[in-house]
C-alpha atoms as one frame of an Amber mdcrd trajectory, in Angstrom:
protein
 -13.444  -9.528   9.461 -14.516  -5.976  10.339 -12.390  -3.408   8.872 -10.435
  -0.788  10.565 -10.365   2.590   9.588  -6.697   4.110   9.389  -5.144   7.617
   8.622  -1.358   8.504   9.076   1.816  10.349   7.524   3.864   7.382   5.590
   7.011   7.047   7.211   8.539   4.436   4.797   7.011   2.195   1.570   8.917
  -0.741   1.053   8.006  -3.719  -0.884   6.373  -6.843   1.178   8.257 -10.222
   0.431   7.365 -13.363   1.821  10.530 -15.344   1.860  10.773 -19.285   2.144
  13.718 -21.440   3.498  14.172 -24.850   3.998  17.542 -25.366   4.463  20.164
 -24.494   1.743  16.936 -23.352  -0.613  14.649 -20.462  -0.635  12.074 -18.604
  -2.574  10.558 -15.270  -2.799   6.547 -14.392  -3.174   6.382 -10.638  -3.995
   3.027  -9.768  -2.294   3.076  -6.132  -3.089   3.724  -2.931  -0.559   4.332
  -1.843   3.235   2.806   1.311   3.735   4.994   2.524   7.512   2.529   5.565
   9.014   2.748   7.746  12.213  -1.492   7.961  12.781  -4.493   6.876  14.188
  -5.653   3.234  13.624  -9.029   2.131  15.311  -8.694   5.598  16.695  -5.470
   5.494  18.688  -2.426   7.351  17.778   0.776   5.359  17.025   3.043   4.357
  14.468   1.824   1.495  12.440   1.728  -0.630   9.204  -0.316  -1.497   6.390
   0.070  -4.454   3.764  -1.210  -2.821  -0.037  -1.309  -4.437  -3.673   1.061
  -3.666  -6.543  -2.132  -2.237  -8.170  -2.903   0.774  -5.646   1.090   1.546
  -5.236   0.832   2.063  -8.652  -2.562   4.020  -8.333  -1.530   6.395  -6.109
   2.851   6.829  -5.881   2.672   6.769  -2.434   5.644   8.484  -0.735   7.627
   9.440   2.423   5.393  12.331   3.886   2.062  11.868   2.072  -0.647  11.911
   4.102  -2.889   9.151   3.537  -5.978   7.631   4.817  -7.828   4.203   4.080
  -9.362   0.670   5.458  -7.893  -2.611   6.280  -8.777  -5.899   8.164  -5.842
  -7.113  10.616  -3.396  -9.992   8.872  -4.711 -13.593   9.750  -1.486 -14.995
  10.985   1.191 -12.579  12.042   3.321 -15.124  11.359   3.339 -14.967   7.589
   2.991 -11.020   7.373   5.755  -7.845   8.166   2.253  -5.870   8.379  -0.384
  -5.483  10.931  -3.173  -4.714   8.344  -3.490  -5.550   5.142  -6.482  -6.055
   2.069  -6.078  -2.291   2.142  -8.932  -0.228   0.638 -10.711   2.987  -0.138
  -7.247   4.852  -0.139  -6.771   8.070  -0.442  -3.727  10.667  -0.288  -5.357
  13.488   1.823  -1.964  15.558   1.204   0.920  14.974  -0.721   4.636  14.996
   0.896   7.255  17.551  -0.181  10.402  16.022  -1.592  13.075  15.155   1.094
  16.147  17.222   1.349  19.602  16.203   1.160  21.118  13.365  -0.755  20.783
   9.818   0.290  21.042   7.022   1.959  18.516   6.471   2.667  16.462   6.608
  -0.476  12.734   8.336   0.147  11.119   8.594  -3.444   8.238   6.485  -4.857
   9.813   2.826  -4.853  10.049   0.854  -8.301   7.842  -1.710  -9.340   8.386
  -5.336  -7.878   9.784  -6.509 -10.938  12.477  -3.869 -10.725  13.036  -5.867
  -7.097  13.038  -8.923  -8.151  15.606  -7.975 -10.580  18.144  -6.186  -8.509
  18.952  -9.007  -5.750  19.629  -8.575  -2.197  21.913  -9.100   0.589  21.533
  -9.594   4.060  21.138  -6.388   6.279  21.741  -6.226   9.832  18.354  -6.305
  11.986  20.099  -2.881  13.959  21.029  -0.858  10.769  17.518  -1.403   9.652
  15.718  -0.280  12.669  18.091   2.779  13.048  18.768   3.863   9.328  16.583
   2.372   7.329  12.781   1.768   8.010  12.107   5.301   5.581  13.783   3.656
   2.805  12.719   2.354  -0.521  15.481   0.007  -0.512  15.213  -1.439   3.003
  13.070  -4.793   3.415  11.601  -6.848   6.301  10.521 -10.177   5.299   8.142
 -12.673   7.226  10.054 -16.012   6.883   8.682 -18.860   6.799  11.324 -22.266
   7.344  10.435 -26.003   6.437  12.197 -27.760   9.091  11.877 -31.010   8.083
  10.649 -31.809   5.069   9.472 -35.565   5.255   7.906 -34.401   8.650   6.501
 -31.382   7.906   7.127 -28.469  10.581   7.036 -24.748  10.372   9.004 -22.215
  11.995   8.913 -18.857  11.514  10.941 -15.357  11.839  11.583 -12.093  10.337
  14.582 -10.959   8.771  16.263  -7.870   6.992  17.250  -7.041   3.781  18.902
  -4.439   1.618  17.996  -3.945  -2.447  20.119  -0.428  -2.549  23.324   0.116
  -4.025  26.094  -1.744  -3.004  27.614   1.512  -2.119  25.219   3.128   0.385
  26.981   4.107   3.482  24.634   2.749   5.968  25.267  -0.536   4.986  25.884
  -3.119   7.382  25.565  -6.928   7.221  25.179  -8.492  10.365  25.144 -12.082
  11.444  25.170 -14.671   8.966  21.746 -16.083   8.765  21.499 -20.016  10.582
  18.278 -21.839   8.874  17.153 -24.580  11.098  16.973 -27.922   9.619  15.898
 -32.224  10.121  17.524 -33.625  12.875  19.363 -30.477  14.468  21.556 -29.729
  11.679  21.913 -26.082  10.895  22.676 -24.171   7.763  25.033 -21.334   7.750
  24.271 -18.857   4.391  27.653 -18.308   3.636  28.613 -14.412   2.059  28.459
 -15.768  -1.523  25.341 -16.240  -1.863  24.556 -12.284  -1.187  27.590 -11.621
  -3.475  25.749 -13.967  -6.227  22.467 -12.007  -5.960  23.558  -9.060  -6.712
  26.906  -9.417  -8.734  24.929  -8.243 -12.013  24.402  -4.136 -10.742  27.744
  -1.704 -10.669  28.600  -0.371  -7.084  25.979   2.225  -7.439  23.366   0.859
  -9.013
Protein backbone atom coordinates (compact mmCIF):
# COMPACT_ATOMS: atom_id res chain seq x y z
CA UNK A 1 0.00 0.00 0.00
CA UNK A 2 1.27 3.54 -0.65
CA UNK A 3 2.61 5.17 2.32
CA UNK A 4 1.54 8.30 3.92
CA UNK A 5 3.72 10.84 4.99
CA UNK A 6 2.94 12.16 8.66
CA UNK A 7 4.37 14.94 11.01
CA UNK A 8 2.76 15.99 14.42
CA UNK A 9 3.41 16.96 18.23
CA UNK A 10 2.81 13.47 20.28
CA UNK A 11 0.02 13.98 22.42
CA UNK A 12 0.18 10.57 24.25
CA UNK A 13 2.45 7.06 23.71
CA UNK A 14 0.80 4.25 25.08
CA UNK A 15 1.47 0.70 24.46
CA UNK A 16 -0.80 -1.14 21.60
CA UNK A 17 -2.45 -4.45 22.96
CA UNK A 18 -4.51 -6.60 21.03
CA UNK A 19 -6.74 -8.28 23.50
CA UNK A 20 -8.74 -11.64 22.87
CA UNK A 21 -12.01 -12.87 24.60
CA UNK A 22 -14.05 -15.65 24.18
CA UNK A 23 -16.09 -15.84 26.95
CA UNK A 24 -14.68 -16.29 30.53
CA UNK A 25 -10.93 -16.42 28.75
CA UNK A 26 -8.70 -13.91 27.23
CA UNK A 27 -5.26 -13.20 26.01
CA UNK A 28 -3.01 -10.38 25.35
CA UNK A 29 -0.61 -9.84 22.04
CA UNK A 30 1.71 -6.90 22.91
CA UNK A 31 2.17 -5.39 19.38
CA UNK A 32 4.32 -2.54 20.42
CA UNK A 33 3.39 1.48 20.61
CA UNK A 34 0.57 4.21 19.89
CA UNK A 35 2.16 7.21 18.91
CA UNK A 36 -1.27 10.08 19.64
CA UNK A 37 -0.11 13.43 17.40
CA UNK A 38 -1.83 16.84 16.77
CA UNK A 39 -0.36 17.23 12.76
CA UNK A 40 -0.65 16.87 9.30
CA UNK A 41 -1.25 13.36 7.79
CA UNK A 42 -1.61 13.11 3.89
CA UNK A 43 -1.38 16.83 4.30
CA UNK A 44 -4.40 17.72 6.41
CA UNK A 45 -4.20 18.99 9.86
CA UNK A 46 -5.83 16.93 12.67
CA UNK A 47 -5.19 14.89 15.52
CA UNK A 48 -4.27 11.40 14.68
CA UNK A 49 -2.55 8.01 15.45
CA UNK A 50 0.20 5.91 14.54
CA UNK A 51 0.87 2.08 15.35
CA UNK A 52 5.14 1.74 15.98
CA UNK A 53 7.40 -1.38 17.00
CA UNK A 54 8.99 -1.99 20.40
CA UNK A 55 12.27 -1.53 18.42
CA UNK A 56 11.87 2.30 17.30
CA UNK A 57 10.15 3.24 20.89
CA UNK A 58 13.20 2.11 22.08
CA UNK A 59 15.24 3.93 19.26
CA UNK A 60 14.03 7.08 19.77
CA UNK A 61 12.15 7.64 23.72
CA UNK A 62 9.45 9.19 22.20
CA UNK A 63 7.55 11.54 24.55
CA UNK A 64 4.59 13.89 25.29
CA UNK A 65 5.61 17.09 23.24
CA UNK A 66 8.29 15.78 20.86
CA UNK A 67 7.86 16.72 17.63
CA UNK A 68 8.10 13.97 15.31
CA UNK A 69 7.77 13.17 11.74
CA UNK A 70 7.70 9.76 9.72
CA UNK A 71 5.76 7.25 7.14
CA UNK A 72 3.08 4.74 7.53
CA UNK A 73 0.56 2.69 5.39
CA UNK A 74 -3.17 2.80 6.86
CA UNK A 75 -4.06 -0.52 9.21
CA UNK A 76 -5.72 -3.32 7.01
CA UNK A 77 -8.69 -3.94 9.18
CA UNK A 78 -9.65 -1.27 11.63
CA UNK A 79 -11.11 -3.80 13.35
CA UNK A 80 -8.05 -5.41 14.86
CA UNK A 81 -6.05 -2.02 15.36
CA UNK A 82 -6.52 1.20 18.14
CA UNK A 83 -4.34 3.00 15.27
CA UNK A 84 -5.08 4.48 11.97
CA UNK A 85 -1.49 3.92 10.60
CA UNK A 86 0.84 1.68 11.40
CA UNK A 87 4.36 -0.24 9.80
CA UNK A 88 5.73 3.14 10.84
CA UNK A 89 9.03 4.22 9.23
CA UNK A 90 11.78 6.68 8.53
CA UNK A 91 11.08 8.39 12.00
CA UNK A 92 12.49 11.11 13.15
CA UNK A 93 12.15 13.53 16.32
CA UNK A 94 12.37 16.98 14.56
CA UNK A 95 12.29 18.58 18.25
CA UNK A 96 12.33 17.22 21.49
CA UNK A 97 9.45 18.05 24.22
CA UNK A 98 10.26 19.86 27.48
CA UNK A 99 9.38 17.90 30.58
CA UNK A 100 5.73 18.42 31.79
CA UNK A 101 5.08 20.42 34.84
CA UNK A 102 3.31 19.49 37.85
CA UNK A 103 2.97 16.11 39.43
CA UNK A 104 0.78 13.45 38.06
CA UNK A 105 -1.85 11.75 37.12
CA UNK A 106 -1.56 11.55 34.46
CA UNK A 107 1.89 10.18 33.86
CA UNK A 108 3.73 11.94 30.57
CA UNK A 109 7.39 10.47 30.56
CA UNK A 110 8.87 7.90 28.11
CA UNK A 111 6.63 4.69 28.85
CA UNK A 112 8.44 1.35 30.04
CA UNK A 113 9.13 -1.44 27.97
CA UNK A 114 6.19 -3.97 27.22
CA UNK A 115 7.52 -6.40 29.45
CA UNK A 116 7.32 -3.92 32.29
CA UNK A 117 3.34 -4.00 31.01
CA UNK A 118 2.88 -7.19 30.85
CA UNK A 119 4.11 -7.44 34.29
CA UNK A 120 2.13 -4.85 36.11
CA UNK A 121 -1.62 -6.06 35.24
CA UNK A 122 -4.55 -4.02 34.55
CA UNK A 123 -7.98 -3.16 35.43
CA UNK A 124 -10.79 -1.99 33.65
CA UNK A 125 -11.02 1.87 33.03
CA UNK A 126 -14.05 3.67 32.22
CA UNK A 127 -14.34 4.55 28.31
CA UNK A 128 -15.20 8.52 29.76
CA UNK A 129 -12.21 8.85 32.22
CA UNK A 130 -10.04 7.79 29.38
CA UNK A 131 -11.19 10.16 26.79
CA UNK A 132 -11.21 13.08 29.36
CA UNK A 133 -8.08 12.33 31.62
CA UNK A 134 -6.18 10.05 30.14
CA UNK A 135 -5.34 9.76 26.34
CA UNK A 136 -1.62 11.76 27.33
CA UNK A 137 -0.83 9.04 29.62
CA UNK A 138 1.73 6.33 29.70
CA UNK A 139 -0.47 4.30 31.75
CA UNK A 140 -3.76 4.64 29.88
CA UNK A 141 -4.59 1.83 27.16
CA UNK A 142 -7.13 1.32 24.33
CA UNK A 143 -7.28 -2.11 23.12
CA UNK A 144 -8.85 -3.47 19.76
CA UNK A 145 -10.82 -6.56 21.00
CA UNK A 146 -11.37 -9.14 19.26
CA UNK A 147 -14.39 -11.86 20.80
CA UNK A 148 -14.87 -15.61 19.65
CA UNK A 149 -18.49 -15.90 19.88
CA UNK A 150 -18.93 -19.26 19.38
CA UNK A 151 -16.34 -21.38 19.29
CA UNK A 152 -17.58 -24.64 17.45
CA UNK A 153 -19.11 -22.06 14.94
CA UNK A 154 -16.63 -19.76 14.52
CA UNK A 155 -17.79 -15.92 14.59
CA UNK A 156 -16.01 -12.73 15.29
CA UNK A 157 -17.07 -9.70 16.91
CA UNK A 158 -15.22 -6.95 17.64
CA UNK A 159 -14.87 -3.66 19.99
CA UNK A 160 -12.56 -1.46 21.77
CA UNK A 161 -12.13 -1.13 25.29
CA UNK A 162 -10.12 0.81 28.08
CA UNK A 163 -7.64 0.07 30.37
CA UNK A 164 -5.52 1.40 33.18
CA UNK A 165 -1.69 -0.06 34.04
CA UNK A 166 -1.02 3.04 36.65
CA UNK A 167 -1.00 2.89 40.22
CA UNK A 168 -3.79 1.76 41.97
CA UNK A 169 -3.77 5.08 43.61
CA UNK A 170 -4.05 7.64 40.78
CA UNK A 171 -6.86 9.97 41.35
CA UNK A 172 -8.40 9.88 38.01
CA UNK A 173 -9.29 6.53 38.35
CA UNK A 174 -12.56 5.36 37.49
CA UNK A 175 -13.91 1.90 36.56
CA UNK A 176 -16.91 1.97 34.70
CA UNK A 177 -19.28 -0.71 33.57
CA UNK A 178 -18.42 -4.15 34.08
CA UNK A 179 -17.38 -5.55 30.80
CA UNK A 180 -20.39 -8.20 29.14
CA UNK A 181 -18.42 -10.66 26.56
CA UNK A 182 -20.87 -12.08 24.17
CA UNK A 183 -21.04 -15.72 23.95
CA UNK A 184 -22.80 -19.32 21.99
CA UNK A 185 -26.29 -19.26 22.12
CA UNK A 186 -27.01 -15.70 23.75
CA UNK A 187 -25.42 -16.30 26.95
CA UNK A 188 -23.40 -13.42 28.26
CA UNK A 189 -20.42 -13.17 30.52
CA UNK A 190 -20.22 -10.62 33.18
CA UNK A 191 -16.17 -10.00 34.26
CA UNK A 192 -16.79 -9.81 37.71
CA UNK A 193 -14.29 -7.07 39.92
CA UNK A 194 -11.95 -9.93 40.91
CA UNK A 195 -10.53 -10.56 38.15
CA UNK A 196 -9.05 -6.76 37.91
CA UNK A 197 -8.26 -7.18 41.66
CA UNK A 198 -6.27 -10.56 40.63
CA UNK A 199 -4.24 -8.76 37.93
CA UNK A 200 -2.86 -6.48 39.76
CA UNK A 201 -2.84 -7.68 43.50
CA UNK A 202 1.12 -8.19 43.21
CA UNK A 203 2.08 -3.97 43.01
CA UNK A 204 1.62 -1.73 46.45
CA UNK A 205 -1.04 1.13 46.07
CA UNK A 206 1.47 3.22 44.33
CA UNK A 207 3.27 1.24 42.33
Amino acid sequence: MEKIEWMGRVLGVQPRIRLWRSFDERGHSYLGYCLFLDGIIGGEGREFSVGIGKVAQAKHAFRVGDEVSGVGVPVADSRREPVELYRASRLRVVRGGEAEGGAPPPWSGVPPDLETYRWRGHRRLSARTYGAKCRSCIWGCRMAVEMVIDPWNPRTEYRQETFCYGPLSCTFYKAGPRRLVPGRKGMRYDEPDWVDEQETEHRGWDE
